[in-house]
OpenMM code with the backbone's topology and positions (N, CA, C; nanometers):
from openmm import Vec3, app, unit

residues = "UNK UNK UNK UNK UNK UNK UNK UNK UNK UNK UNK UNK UNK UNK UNK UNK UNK UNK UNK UNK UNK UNK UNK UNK UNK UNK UNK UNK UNK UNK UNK UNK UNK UNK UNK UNK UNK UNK UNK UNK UNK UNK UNK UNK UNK UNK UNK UNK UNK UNK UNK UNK UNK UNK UNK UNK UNK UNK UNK UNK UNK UNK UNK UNK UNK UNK UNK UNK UNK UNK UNK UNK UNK UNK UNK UNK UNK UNK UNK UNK UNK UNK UNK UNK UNK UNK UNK UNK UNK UNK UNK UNK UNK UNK UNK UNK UNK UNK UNK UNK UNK UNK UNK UNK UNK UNK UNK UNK UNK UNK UNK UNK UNK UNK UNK UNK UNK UNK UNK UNK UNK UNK UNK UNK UNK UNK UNK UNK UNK UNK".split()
positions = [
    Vec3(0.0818, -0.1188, 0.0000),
    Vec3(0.0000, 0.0000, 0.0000),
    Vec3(0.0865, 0.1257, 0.0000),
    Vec3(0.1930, 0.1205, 0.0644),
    Vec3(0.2682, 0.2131, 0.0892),
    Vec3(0.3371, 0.2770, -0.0823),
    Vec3(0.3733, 0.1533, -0.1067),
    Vec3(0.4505, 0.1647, -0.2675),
    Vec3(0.3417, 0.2189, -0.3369),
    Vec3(0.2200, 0.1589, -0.3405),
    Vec3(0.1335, 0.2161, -0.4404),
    Vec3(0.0827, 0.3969, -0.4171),
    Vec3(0.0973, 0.4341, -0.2540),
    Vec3(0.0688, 0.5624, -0.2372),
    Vec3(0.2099, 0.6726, -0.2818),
    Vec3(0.3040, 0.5611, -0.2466),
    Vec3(0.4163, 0.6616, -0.3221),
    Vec3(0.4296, 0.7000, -0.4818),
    Vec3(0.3912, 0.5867, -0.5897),
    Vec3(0.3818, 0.5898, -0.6920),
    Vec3(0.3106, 0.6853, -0.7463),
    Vec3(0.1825, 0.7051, -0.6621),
    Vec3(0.1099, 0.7987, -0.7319),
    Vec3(0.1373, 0.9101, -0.6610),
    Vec3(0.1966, 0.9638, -0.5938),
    Vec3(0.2346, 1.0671, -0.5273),
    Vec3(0.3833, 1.1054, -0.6137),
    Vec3(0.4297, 1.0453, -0.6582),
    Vec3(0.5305, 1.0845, -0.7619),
    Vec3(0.4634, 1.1113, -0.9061),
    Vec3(0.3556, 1.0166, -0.9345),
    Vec3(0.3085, 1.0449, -1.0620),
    Vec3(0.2752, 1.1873, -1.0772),
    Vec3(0.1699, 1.2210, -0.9596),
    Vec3(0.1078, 1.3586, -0.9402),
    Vec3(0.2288, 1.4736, -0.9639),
    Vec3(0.3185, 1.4490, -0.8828),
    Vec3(0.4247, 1.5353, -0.8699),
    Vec3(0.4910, 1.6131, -1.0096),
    Vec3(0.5162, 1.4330, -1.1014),
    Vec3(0.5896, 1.4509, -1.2026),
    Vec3(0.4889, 1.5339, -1.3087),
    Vec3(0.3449, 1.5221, -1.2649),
    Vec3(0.2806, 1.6037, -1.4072),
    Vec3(0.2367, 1.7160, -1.3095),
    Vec3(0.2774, 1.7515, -1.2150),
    Vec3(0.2633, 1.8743, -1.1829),
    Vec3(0.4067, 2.0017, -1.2409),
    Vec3(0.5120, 1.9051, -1.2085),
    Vec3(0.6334, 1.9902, -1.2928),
    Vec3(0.6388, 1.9944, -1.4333),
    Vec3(0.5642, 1.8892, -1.4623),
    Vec3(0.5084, 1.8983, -1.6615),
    Vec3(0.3808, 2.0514, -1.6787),
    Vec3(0.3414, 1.9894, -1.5758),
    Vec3(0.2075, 2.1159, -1.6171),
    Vec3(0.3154, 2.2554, -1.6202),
    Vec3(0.3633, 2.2633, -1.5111),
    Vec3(0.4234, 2.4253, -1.4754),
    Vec3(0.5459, 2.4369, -1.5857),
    Vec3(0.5906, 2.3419, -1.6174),
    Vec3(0.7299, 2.3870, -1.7455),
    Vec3(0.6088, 2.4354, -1.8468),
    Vec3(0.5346, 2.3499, -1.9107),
    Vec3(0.4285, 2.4122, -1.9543),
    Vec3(0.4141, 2.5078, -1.9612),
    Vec3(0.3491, 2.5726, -1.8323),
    Vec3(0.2588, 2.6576, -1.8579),
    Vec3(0.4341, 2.8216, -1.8596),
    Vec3(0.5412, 2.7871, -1.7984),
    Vec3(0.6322, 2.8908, -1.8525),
    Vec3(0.6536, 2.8722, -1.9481),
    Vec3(0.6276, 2.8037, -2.0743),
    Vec3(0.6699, 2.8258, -2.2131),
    Vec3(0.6245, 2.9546, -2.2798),
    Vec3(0.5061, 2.9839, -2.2588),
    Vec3(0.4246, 3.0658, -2.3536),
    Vec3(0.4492, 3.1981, -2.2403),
    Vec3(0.4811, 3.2284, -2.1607),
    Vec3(0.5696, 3.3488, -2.0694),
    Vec3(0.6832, 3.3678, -2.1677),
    Vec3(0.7754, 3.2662, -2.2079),
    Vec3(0.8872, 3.2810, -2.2772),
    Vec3(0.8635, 3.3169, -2.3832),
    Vec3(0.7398, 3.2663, -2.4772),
    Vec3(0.7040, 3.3416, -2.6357),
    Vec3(0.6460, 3.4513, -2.5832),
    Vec3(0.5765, 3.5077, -2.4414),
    Vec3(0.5670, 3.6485, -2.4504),
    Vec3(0.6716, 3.7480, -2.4076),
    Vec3(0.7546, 3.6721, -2.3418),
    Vec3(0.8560, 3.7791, -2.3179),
    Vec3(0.9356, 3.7857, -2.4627),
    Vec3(0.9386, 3.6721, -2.5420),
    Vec3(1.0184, 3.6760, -2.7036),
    Vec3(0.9084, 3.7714, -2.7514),
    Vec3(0.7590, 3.7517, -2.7874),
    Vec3(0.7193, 3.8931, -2.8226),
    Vec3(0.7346, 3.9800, -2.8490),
    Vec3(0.7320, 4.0204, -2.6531),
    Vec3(0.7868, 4.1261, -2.5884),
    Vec3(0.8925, 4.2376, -2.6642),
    Vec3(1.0391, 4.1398, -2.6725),
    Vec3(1.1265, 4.2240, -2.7618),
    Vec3(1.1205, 4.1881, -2.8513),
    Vec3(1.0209, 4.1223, -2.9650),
    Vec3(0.9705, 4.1435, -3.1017),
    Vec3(0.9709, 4.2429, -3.1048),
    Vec3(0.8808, 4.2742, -3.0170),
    Vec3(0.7397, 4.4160, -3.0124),
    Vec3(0.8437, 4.5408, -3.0221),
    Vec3(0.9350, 4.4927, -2.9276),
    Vec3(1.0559, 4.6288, -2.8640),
    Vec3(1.1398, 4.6913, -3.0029),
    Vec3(1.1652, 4.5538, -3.0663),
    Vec3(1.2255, 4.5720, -3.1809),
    Vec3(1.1654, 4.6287, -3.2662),
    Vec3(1.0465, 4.5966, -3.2897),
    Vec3(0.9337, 4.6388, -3.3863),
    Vec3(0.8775, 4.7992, -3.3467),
    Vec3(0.8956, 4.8484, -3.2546),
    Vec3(0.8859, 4.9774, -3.1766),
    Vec3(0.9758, 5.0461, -3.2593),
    Vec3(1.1245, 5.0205, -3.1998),
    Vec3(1.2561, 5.0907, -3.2257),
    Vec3(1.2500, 5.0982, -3.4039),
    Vec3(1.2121, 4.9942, -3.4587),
    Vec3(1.1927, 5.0356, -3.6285),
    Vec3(1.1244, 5.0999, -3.6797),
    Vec3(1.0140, 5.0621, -3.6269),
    Vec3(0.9237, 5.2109, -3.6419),
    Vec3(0.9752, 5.3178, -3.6278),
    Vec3(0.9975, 5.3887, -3.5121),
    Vec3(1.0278, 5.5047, -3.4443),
    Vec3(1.1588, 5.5469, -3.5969),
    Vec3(1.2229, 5.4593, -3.5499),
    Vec3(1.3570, 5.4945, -3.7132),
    Vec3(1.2948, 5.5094, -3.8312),
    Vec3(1.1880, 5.4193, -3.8547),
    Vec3(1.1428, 5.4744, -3.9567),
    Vec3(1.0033, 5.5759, -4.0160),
    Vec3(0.9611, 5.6341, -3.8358),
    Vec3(0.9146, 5.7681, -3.8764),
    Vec3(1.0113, 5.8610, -3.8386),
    Vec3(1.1262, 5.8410, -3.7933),
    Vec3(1.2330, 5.9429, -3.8418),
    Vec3(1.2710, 5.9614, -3.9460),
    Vec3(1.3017, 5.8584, -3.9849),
    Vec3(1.3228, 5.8797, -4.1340),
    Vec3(1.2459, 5.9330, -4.2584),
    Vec3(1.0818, 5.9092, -4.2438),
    Vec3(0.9877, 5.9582, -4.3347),
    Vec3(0.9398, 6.0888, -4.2332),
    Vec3(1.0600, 6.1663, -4.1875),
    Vec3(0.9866, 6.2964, -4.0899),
    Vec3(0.9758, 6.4030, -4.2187),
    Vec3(0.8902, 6.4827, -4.2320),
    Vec3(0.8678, 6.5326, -4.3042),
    Vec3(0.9774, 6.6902, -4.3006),
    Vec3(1.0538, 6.6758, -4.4067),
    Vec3(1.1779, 6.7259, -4.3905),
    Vec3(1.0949, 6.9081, -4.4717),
    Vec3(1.1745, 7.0393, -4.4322),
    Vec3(1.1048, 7.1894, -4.4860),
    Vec3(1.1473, 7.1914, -4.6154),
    Vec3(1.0541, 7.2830, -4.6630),
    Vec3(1.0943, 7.3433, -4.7886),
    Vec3(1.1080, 7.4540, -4.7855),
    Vec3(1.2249, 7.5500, -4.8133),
    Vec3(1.1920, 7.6649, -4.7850),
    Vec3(1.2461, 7.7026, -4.9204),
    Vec3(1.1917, 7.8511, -4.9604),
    Vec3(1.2559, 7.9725, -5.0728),
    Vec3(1.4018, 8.0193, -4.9989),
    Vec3(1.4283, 8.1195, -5.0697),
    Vec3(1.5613, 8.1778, -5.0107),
    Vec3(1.4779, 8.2776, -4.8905),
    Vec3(1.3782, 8.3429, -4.9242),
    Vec3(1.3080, 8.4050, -4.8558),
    Vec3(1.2853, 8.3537, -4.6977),
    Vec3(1.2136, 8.2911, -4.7248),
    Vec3(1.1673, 8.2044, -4.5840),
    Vec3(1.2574, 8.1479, -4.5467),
    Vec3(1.3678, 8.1106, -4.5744),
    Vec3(1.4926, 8.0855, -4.5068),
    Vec3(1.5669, 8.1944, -4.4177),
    Vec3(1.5442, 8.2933, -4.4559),
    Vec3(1.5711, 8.4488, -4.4214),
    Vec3(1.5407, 8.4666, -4.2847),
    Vec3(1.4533, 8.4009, -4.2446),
    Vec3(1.3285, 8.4452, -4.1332),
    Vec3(1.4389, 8.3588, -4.0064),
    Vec3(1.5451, 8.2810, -4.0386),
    Vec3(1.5756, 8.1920, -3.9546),
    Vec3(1.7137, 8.2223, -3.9204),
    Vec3(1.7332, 8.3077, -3.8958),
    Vec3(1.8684, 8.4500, -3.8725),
    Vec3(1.9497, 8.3952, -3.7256),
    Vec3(1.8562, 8.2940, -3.6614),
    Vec3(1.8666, 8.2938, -3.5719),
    Vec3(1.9187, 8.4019, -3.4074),
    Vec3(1.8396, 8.5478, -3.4494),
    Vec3(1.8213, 8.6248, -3.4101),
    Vec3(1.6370, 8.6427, -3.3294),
    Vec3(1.6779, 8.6912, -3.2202),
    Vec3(1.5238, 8.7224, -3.1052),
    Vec3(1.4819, 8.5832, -3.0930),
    Vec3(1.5390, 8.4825, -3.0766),
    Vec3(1.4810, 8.3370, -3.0482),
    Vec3(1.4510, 8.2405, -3.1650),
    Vec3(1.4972, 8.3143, -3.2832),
    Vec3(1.4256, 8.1868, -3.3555),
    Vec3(1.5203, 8.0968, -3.4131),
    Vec3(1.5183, 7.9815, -3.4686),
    Vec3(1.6306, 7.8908, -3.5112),
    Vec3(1.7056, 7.9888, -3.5789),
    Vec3(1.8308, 7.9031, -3.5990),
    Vec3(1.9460, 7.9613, -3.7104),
    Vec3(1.9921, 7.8519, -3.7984),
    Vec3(1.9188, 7.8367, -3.9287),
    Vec3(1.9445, 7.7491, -4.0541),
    Vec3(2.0420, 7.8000, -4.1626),
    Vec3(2.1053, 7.7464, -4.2120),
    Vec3(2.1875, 7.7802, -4.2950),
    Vec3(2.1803, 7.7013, -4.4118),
    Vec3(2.1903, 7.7237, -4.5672),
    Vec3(2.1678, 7.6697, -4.6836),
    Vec3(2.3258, 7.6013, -4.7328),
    Vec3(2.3273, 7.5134, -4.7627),
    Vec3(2.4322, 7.4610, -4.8293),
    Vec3(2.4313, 7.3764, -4.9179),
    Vec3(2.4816, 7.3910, -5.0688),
    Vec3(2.4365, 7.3106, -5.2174),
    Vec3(2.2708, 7.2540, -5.2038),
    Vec3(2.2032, 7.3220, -5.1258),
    Vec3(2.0592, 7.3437, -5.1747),
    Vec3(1.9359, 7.2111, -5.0222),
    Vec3(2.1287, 7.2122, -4.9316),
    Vec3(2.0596, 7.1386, -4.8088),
    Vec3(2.0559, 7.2138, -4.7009),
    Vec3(1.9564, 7.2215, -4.6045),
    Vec3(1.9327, 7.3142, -4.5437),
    Vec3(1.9677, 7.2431, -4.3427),
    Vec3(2.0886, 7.3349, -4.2860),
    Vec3(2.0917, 7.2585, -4.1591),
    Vec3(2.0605, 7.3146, -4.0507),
    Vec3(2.0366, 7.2993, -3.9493),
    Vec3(1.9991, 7.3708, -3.8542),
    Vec3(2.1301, 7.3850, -3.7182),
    Vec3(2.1765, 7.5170, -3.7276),
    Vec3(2.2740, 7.5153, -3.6682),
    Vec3(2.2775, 7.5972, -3.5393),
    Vec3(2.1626, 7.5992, -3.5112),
    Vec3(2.1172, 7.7352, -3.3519),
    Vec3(2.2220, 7.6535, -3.3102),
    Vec3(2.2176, 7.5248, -3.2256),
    Vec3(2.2548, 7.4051, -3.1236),
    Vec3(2.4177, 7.4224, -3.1414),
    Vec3(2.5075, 7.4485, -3.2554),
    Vec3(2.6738, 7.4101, -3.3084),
    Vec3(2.6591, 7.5409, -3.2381),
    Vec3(2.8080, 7.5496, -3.1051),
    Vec3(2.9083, 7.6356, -3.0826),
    Vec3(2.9358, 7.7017, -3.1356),
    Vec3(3.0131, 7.7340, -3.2539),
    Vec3(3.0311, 7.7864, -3.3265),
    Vec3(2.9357, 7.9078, -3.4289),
    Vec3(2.8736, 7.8796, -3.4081),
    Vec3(2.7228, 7.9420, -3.4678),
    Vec3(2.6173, 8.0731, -3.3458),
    Vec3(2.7120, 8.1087, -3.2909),
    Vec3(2.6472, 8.1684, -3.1609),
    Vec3(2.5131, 8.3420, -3.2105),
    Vec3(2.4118, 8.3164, -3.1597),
    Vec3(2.3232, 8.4581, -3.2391),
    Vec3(2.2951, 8.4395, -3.3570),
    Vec3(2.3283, 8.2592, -3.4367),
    Vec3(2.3112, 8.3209, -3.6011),
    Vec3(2.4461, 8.4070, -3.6628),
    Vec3(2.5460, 8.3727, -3.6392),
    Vec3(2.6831, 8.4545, -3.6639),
    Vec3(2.7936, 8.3345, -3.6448),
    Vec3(2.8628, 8.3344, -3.7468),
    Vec3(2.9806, 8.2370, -3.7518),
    Vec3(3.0935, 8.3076, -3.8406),
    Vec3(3.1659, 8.3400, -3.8441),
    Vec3(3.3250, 8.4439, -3.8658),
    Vec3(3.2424, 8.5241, -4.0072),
    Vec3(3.1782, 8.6339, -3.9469),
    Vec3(3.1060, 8.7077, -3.9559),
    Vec3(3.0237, 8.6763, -4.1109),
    Vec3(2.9901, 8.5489, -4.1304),
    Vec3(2.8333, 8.5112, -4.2040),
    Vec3(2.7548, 8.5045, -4.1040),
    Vec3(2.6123, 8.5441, -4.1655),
    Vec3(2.5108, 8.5423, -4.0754),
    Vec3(2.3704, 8.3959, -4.1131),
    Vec3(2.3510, 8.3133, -4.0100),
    Vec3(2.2465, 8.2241, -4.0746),
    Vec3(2.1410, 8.3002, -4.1392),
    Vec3(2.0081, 8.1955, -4.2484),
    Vec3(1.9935, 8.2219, -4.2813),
    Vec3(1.9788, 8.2879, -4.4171),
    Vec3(2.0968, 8.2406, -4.4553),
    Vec3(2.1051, 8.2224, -4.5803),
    Vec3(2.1770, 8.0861, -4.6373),
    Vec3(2.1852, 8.1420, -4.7967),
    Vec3(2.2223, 8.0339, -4.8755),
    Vec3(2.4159, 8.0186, -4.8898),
    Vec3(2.4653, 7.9656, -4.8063),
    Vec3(2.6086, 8.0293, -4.7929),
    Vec3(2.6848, 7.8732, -4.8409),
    Vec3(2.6190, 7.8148, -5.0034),
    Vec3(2.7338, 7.7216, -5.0400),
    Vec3(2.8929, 7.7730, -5.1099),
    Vec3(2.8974, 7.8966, -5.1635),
    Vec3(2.9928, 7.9817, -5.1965),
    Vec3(3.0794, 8.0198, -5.0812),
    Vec3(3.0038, 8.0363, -4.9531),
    Vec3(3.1118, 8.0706, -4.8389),
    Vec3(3.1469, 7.9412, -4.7751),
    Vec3(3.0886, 7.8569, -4.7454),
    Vec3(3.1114, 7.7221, -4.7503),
    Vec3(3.2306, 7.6158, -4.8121),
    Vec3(3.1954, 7.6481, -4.9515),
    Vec3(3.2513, 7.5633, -5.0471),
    Vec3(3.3948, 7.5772, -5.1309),
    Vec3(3.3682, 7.7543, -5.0996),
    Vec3(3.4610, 7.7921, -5.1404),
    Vec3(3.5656, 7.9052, -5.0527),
    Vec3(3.5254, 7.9262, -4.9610),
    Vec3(3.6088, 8.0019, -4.8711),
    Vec3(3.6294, 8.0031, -4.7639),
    Vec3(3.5549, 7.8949, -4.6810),
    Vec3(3.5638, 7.8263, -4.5603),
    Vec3(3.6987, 7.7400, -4.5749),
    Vec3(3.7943, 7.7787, -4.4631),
    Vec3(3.8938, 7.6728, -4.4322),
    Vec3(3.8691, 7.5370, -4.4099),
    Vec3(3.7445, 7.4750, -4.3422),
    Vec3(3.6818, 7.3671, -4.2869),
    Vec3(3.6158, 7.2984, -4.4017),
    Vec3(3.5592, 7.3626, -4.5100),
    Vec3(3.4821, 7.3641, -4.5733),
    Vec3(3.3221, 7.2493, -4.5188),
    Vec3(3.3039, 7.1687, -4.5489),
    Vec3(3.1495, 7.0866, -4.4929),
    Vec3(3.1670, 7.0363, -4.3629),
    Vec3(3.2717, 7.0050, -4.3497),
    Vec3(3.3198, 6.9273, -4.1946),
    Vec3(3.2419, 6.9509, -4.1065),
    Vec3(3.2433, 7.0600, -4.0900),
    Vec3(3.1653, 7.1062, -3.9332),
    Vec3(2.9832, 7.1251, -3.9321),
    Vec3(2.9480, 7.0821, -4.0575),
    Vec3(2.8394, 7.0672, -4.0533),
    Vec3(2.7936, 6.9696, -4.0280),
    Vec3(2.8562, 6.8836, -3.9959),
    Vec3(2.8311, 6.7278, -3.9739),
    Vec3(2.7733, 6.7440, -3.8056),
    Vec3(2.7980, 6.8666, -3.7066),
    Vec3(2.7393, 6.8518, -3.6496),
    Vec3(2.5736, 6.9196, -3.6504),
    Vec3(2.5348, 6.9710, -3.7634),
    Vec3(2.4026, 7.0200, -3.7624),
    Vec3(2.3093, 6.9055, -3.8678),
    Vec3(2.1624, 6.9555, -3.7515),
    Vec3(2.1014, 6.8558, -3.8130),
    Vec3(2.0431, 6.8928, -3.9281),
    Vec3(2.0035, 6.8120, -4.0269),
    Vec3(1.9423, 6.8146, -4.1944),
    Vec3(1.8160, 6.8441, -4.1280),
    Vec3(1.7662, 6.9556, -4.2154),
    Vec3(1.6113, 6.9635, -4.1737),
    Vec3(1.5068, 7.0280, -4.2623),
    Vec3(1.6242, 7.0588, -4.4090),
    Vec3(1.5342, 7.0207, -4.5030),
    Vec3(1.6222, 7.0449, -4.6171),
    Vec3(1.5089, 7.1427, -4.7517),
    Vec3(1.6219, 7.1728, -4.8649),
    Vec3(1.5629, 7.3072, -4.9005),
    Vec3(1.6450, 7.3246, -5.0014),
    Vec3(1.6153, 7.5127, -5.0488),
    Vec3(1.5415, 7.4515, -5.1772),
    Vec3(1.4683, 7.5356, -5.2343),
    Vec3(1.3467, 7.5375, -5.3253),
    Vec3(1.3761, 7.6705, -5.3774),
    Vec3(1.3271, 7.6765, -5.5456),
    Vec3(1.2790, 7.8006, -5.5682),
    Vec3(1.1941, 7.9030, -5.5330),
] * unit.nanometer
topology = app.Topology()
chain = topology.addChain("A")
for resn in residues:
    res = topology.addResidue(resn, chain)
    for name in ("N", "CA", "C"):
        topology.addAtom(name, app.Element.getBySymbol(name[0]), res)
């Protein structure tokens, strides 16, 4: 009697640790999900950065961005437009005496010691238009 109460007291046991591995499997496909999902988040997010809807501006309306009385300071270069309030160098909308705001691939390209380099720290934020 004894053997037979142990037997089934192990049987019970053994499909009780079957049930519970079990039942953590599908915890594990939700935590795999989980950083599906995370992953699937982070691509997104990159790729509404990427389809962010980048400005168009004239030379005009580029004008407006002097970065003077608070407002950004953009600068035009071969017809890409960066935003440079944030670069050191760029302090008031003024950088060795160009002013943002304009279209400055001639001062840039051609008479800047640095020439594009240092734009690498401003961000793209759109293009120049007629």
């Amino acid at each position: 009697m004894k053997r037979k109460t142990f037997l089934i007291i192990l049987v019970i046991f053994s499909l009780v640790i079957f049930v519970s591995c079990q039942g953590s499997e599908p915890s594990e496909t939700n935590e795999n999900n989980s950083d599906n999902e995370t992953v699937k988040t982070e691509e997104s997010t990159m790729e509404e950065e990427s389809t962010e809807v980048m400005l168009e501006l004239t030379l005009e309306e580029l004008s407006e961005f002097n970065g003077k009385d608070g407002s950004r300071a953009y600068v035009a270069v071969d017809g890409t437009i960066y935003d440079v309030t944030d670069v050191d160098e760029w302090q008031n909308g003024m950088h060795n005496g160009v002013e943002a705001g304009n279209d400055l691939t001639d001062e840039i390209m051609n008479q800047s010691p640095h020439g594009t380099s240092t734009l690498s720290k401003a961000e793209i934020v759109g293009k120049l238009i007629e």
